[in-house]
C-alpha positions in Angstrom: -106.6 -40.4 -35.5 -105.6 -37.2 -35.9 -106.1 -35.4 -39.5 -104.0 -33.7 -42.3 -104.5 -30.4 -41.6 -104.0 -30.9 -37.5 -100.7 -32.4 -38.3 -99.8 -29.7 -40.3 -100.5 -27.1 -38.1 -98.3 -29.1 -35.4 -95.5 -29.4 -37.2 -95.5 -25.4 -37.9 -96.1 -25.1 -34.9 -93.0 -26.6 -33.4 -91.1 -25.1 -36.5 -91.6 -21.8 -35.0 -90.8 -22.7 -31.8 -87.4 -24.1 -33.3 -86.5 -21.0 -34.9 -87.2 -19.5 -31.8 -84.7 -21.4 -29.3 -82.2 -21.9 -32.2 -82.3 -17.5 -31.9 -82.2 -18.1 -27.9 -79.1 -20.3 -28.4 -77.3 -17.5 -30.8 -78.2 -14.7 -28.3 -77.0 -16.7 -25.2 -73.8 -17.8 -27.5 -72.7 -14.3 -27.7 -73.5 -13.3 -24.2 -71.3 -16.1 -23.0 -68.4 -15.5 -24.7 -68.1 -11.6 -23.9 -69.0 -12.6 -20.0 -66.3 -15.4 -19.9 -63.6 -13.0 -21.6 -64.6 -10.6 -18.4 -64.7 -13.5 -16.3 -61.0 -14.3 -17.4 -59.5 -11.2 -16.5 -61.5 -10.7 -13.1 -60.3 -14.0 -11.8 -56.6 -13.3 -13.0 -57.2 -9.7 -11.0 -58.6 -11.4 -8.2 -55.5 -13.8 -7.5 -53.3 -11.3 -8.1 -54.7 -8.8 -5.3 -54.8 -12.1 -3.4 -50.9 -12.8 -3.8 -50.3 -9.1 -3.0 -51.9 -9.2 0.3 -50.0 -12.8 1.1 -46.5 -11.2 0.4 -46.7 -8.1 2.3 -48.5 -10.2 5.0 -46.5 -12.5 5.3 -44.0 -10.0 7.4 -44.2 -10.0 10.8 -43.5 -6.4 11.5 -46.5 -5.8 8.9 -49.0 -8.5 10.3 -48.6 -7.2 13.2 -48.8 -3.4 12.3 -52.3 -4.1 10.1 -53.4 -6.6 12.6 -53.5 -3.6 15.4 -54.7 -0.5 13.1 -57.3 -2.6 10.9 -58.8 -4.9 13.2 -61.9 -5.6 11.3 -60.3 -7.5 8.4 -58.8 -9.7 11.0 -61.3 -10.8 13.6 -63.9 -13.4 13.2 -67.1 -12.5 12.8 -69.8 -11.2 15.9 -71.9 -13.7 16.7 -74.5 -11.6 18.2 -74.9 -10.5 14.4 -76.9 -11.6 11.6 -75.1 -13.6 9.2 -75.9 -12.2 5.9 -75.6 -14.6 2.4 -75.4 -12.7 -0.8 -77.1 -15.8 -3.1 -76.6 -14.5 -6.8 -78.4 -17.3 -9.4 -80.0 -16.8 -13.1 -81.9 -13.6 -13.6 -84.1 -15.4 -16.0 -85.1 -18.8 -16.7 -84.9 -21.5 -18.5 -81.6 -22.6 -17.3 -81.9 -26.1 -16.1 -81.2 -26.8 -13.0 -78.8 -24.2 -12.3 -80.9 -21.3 -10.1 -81.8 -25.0 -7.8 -78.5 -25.9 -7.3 -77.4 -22.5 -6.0 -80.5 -22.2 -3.4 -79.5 -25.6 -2.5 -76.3 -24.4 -1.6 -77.3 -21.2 -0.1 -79.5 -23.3 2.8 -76.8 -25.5 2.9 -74.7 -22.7 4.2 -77.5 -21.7 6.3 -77.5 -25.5 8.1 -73.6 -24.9 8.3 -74.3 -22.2 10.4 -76.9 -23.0 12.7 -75.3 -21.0 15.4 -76.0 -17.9 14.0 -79.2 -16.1 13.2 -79.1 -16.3 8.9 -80.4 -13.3 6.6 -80.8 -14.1 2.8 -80.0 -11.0 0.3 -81.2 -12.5 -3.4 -79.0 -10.6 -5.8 -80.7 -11.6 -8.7 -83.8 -12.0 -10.0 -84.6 -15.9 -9.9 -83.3 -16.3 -6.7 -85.2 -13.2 -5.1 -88.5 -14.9 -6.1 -87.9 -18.1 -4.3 -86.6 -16.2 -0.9 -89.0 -13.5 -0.8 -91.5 -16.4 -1.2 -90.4 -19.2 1.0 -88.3 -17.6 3.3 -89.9 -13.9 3.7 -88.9 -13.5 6.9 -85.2 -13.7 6.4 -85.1 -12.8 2.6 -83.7 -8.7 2.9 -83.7 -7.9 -0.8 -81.3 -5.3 -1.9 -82.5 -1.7 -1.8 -82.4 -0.3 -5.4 -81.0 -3.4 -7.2 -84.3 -4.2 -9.0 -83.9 -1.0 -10.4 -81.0 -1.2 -12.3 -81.8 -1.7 -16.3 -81.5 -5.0 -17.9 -78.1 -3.7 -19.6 -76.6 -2.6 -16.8 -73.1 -3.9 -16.2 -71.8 -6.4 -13.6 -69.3 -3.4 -12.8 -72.1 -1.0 -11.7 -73.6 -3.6 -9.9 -71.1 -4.3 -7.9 -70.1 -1.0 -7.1 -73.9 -0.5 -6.0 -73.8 -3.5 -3.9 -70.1 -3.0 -2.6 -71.4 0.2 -0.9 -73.9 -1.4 1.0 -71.7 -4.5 2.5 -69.4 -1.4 3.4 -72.0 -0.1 5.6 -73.4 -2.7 6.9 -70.0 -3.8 8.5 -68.7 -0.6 9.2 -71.6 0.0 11.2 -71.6 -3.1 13.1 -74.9 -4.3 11.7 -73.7 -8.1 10.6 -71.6 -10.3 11.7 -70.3 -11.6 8.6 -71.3 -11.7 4.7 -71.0 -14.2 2.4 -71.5 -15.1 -1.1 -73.0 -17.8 -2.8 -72.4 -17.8 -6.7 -72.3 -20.3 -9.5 -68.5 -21.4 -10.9 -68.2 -21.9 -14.5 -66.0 -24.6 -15.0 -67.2 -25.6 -19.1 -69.9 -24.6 -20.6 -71.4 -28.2 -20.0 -70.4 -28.5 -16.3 -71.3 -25.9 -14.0 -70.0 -25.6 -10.5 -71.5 -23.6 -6.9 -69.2 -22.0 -4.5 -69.8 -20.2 -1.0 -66.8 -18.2 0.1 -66.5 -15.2 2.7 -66.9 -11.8 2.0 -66.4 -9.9 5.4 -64.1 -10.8 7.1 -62.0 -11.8 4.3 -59.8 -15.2 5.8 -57.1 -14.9 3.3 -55.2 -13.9 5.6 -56.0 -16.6 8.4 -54.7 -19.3 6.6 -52.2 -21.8 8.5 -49.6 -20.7 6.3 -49.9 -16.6 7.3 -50.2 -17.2 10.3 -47.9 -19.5 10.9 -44.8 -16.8 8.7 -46.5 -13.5 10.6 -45.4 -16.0 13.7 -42.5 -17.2 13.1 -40.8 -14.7 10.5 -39.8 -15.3 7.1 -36.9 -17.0 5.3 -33.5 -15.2 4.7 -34.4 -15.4 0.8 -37.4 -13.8 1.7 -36.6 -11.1 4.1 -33.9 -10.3 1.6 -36.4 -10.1 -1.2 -39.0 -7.8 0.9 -36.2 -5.6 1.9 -35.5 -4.0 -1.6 -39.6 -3.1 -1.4 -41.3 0.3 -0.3 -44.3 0.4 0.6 -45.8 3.9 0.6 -47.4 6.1 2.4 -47.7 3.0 4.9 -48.5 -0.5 5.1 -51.9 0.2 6.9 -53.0 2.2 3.7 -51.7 0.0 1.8 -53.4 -3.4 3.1 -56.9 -1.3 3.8 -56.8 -0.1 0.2 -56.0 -3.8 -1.2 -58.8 -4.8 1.1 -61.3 -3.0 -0.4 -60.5 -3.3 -4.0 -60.7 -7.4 -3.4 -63.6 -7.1 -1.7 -65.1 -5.7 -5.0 -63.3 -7.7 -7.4 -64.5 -10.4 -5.5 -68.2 -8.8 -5.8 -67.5 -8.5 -9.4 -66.5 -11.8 -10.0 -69.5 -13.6 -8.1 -71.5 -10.9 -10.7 -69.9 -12.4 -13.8 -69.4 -16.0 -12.5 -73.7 -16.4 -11.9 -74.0 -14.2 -15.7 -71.3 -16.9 -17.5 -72.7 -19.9 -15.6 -76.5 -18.6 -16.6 -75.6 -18.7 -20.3 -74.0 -21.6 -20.2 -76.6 -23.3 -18.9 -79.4 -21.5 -20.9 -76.9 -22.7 -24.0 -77.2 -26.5 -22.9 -80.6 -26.4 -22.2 -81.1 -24.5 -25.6 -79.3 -27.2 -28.0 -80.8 -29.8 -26.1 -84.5 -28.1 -26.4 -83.0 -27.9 -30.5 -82.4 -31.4 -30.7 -86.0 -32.7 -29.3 -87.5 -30.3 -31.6 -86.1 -31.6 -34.7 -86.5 -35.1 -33.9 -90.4 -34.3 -32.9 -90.8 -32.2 -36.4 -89.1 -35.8 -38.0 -92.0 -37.8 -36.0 -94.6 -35.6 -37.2 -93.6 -35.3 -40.4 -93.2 -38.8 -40.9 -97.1 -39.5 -39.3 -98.2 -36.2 -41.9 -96.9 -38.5 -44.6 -98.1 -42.0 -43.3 -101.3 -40.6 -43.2 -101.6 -38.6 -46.2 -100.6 -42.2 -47.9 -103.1 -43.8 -46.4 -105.7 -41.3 -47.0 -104.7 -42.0 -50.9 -104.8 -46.1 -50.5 -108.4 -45.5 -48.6 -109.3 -43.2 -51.8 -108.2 -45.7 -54.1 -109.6 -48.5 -53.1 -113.2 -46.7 -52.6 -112.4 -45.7 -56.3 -111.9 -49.3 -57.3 -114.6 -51.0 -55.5 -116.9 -48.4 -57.1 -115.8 -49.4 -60.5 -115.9 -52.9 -60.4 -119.4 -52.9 -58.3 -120.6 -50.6 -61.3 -118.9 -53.1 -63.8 
């Protein structure tokens, strides 16, 4: 049976681990809600670049224009390339089961495209480890994003990492790049995606194709007729391109921060809860055996009187 002064120490013990993830919680708290507010607006951005790109696509003469003078953005990509996924997770722990669920989805991506040889690129932390450990030979960690201080922002980050996916399809040296993020849907549920970076298919859809084929509706060729689009449509659509391509970037950025807080803010009040009721249990065996200590006392006390009497 343990004694008085072991119990004590326990419960301080655990007291000062409370005050500890109750501060965890707090911190995470505040990070959330200033990544979310970001993650707001980016996702807003991101659909409006999107609906851009669909309306002057959906055009023939323009489809047809961008389709011959930006032929990169249209293709599928080279099979004789690697297929490169961008897998952004936690950059710490203690997040549940969040980092597992996006390597899970990362080689699930990989099985999805068996036909092609696969190359991981860990954008953060937590998922770098488990690549560069289990799969070393296809893990290609970023050049220079370890580098980057703790308080860098998802902006500079992306900017960082938006340059590289440039070159590497400008020069022909992947086939295609993906990402694989976290979606935050509440700050109890938390969601994984995999969407394509290069060659972006917003434009391949059924429906584009289908308008770029066929033409567009009298209401609206006569709504597209009253718009200019300067200096030209190639410009135009290349410049859209590349701005999505980052926003997109810069979402995946925010969605893997606002998913890891979330997650670190579940597993926090949850790691809270079992804390108090543990400090209860202990404090309720401190004072079960402190009052037994006293009836042991006592009744020493009164067998040595009335032996004595």
């Amino acid at each position: 049976m343990a004694s008085l002064r072991d119990i004590k120490k326990r419960v301080a013990s655990v007291r000062s681990t409370h005050k500890l993830i109750s501060a965890m919680k707090l911190i995470a708290a505040s990070r959330f809600r200033q990544s979310l507010h970001l993650l707001q607006f980016a996702r807003d951005y991101e659909k409006s670049l999107a609906d851009v790109l669909r309306t002057v696509l959906s055009d023939k003469d323009n489809y047809q224009i961008c389709k011959q003078l930006l032929p990169s953005y249209f293709f599928d990509e080279i099979p004789s390339k690697p297929y490169v996924i961008c897998v952004f997770g936690a950059q710490k722990g203690l997040c549940g089961n969040y980092n597992l669920a996006v390597i899970k989805e990362a080689l699930a991506l990989e099985t999805r495209n068996q036909e092609h040889v696969c190359e991981f690129v860990p954008m953060t932390l937590k998922t770098a480890e488990y690549f560069t450990k289990h799969r070393p030979k296809q893990a290609e960690p970023l050049a220079g994003l370890g580098h980057f201080p703790t308080n860098a922002t998802c902006m500079e980050l992306a900017n960082y990492v938006f340059e590289h996916v440039q070159k590497w399809y400008a020069n022909e040296n992947v086939g295609a790049v993906s990402i694989v993020c976290g979606k935050f849907i509440n700050t109890l549920n938390q969601d994984v995606e995999s969407f394509d970076l290069y060659p972006i298919r917003i434009i391949a859809s059924q429906n584009i194709a289908e308008k770029a084929q066929q033409g567009l509706t009298e209401k609206t060729q006569s709504t597209l007729g009253f718009r200019l689009i300067e200096p030209s449509v190639e410009v135009v659509v290349e410049k859209i391109f590349k701005k999505l391509v980052l926003t997109r970037l810069y979402k995946a950025f925010l969605e893997a921060e606002t998913c890891e807080y979330a997650a670190r803010m579940t597993m926090m009040d949850s790691s809270k809860r079992n804390a108090e009721e543990l400090i209860d249990k202990l404090s309720l065996q401190y004072n079960r055996t402190r009052q037994a200590n006293i009836t042991n006392e006592l009744i020493e006390i009164i067998a040595g009187t009335a032996t004595h009497g």
